[in-house]
C-alpha positions in Angstrom: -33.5 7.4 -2.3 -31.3 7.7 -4.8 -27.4 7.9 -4.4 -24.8 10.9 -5.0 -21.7 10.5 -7.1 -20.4 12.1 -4.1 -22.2 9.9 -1.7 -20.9 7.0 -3.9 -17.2 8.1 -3.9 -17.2 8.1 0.4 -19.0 4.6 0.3 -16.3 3.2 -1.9 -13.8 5.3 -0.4 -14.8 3.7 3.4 -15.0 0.1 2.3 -12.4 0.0 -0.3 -9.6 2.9 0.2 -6.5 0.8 0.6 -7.4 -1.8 -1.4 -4.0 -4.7 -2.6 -3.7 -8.0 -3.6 -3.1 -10.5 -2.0 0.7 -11.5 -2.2 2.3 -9.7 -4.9 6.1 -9.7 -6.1 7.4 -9.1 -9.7 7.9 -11.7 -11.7 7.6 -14.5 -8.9 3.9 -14.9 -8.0 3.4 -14.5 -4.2 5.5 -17.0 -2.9 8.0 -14.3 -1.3 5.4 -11.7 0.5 2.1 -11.5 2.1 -0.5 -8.6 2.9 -3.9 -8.1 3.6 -6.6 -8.9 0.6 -7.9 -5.2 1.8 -7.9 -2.4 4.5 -10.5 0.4 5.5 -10.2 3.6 7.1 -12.1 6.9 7.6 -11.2 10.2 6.4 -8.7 12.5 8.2 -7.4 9.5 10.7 -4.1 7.5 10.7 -3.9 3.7 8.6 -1.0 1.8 8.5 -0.7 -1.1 5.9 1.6 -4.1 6.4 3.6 -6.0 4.3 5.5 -9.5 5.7 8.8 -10.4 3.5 8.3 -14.6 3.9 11.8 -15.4 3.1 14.6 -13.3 4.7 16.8 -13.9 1.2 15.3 -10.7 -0.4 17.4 -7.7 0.6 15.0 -5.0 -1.2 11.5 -4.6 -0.4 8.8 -1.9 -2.6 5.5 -0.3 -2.3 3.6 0.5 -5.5 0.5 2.4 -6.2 -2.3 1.2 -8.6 -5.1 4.3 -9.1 -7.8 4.5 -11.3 -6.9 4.6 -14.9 -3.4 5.5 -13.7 0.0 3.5 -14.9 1.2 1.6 -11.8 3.7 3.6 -9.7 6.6 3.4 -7.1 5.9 5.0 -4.2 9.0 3.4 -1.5 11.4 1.2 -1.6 13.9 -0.3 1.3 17.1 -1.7 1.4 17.3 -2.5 4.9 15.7 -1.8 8.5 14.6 1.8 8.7 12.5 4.6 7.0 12.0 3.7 3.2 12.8 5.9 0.3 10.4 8.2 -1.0 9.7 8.6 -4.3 6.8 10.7 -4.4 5.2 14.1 -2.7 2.2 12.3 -1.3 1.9 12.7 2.2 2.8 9.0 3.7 5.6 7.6 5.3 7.1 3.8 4.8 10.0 1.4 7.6 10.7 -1.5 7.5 11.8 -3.6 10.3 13.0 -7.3 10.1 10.5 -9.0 7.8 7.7 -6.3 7.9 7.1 -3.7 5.2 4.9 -1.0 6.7 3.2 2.0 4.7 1.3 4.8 7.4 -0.9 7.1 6.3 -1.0 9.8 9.1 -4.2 11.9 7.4 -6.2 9.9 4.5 -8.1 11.7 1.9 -10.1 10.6 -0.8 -7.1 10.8 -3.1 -5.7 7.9 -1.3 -8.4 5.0 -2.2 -6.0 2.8 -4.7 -4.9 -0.8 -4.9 -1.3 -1.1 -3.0 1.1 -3.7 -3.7 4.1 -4.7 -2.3 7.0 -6.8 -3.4 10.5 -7.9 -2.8 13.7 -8.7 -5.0 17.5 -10.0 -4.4 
C-alpha cells in the first residue's frame, strides 16, 4: 500500500515534530546548554520542551525556530526567572526558572514540526 503525502506529513509530524540539536549556543558550541536530541507528540495535546543553562554565568537564555526552507527565527528570549518574551503570534508560551529554559506547546498542529534550538549569552 502505497503512502499519502498526507499520510507522510502525520508520520513525520508524530516522530519528528519538535525536533533540536543537541546543545546549541551561538558562537560557543554546546558547552553552555543542553536539550533533548528530539521530542514527539500527537496532535491537539500539550508538549513542553526543556532547555538546561550548564553554567549559571549566562544571564540571557533564547528559543529559536528552524522550519523547512525557512531563515532561522527568534521565537523567546529571557533575562531572568519568569515568562519569556514573545516575539512571535504562534500560539506557545516560554519560563524560565533557575537553570531551565522551558518552551510549552498547549495545542500542537502540524505547523509546529521544526527543529528548536536554544541558547544562552552574557
Amino acid at each position: 500500500m502505497e503512502e499519502t503525502e498526507q499520510s507522510k506529513a502525520d508520520i513525520m509530524l508524530r516522530y519528528l515534530l519538535l525536533s533540536a540539536l543537541l546543545l546549541w549556543a551561538p558562537g560557543v558550541g554546546s558547552a553552555y546548554v543542553e536539550q533533548l536530541p528530539f521530542l514527539t507528540g500527537v496532535l491537539g495535546e500539550s508538549q513542553t520542551l526543556q532547555c538546561t543553562l550548564k553554567e549559571t554565568s549566562h544571564y540571557w537564555m533564547y528559543w529559536y525556530l528552524q522550519q523547512e526552507a525557512e531563515e532561522l527565527g527568534q521565537l523567546f528570549y529571557s533575562s531572568g526567572d519568569g515568562s519569556g518574551t514573545n516575539f512571535t503570534a504562534k500560539p506557545m508560551s516560554a519560563w524560565r526558572k533557575n537553570n531551565n529554559w522551558h518552551l510549552q506547546w498547549k495545542n500542537l498542529s502540524r505547523s509546529d514540526s521544526a527543529v528548536y534550538y536554544c541558547a544562552c549569552s552574557t
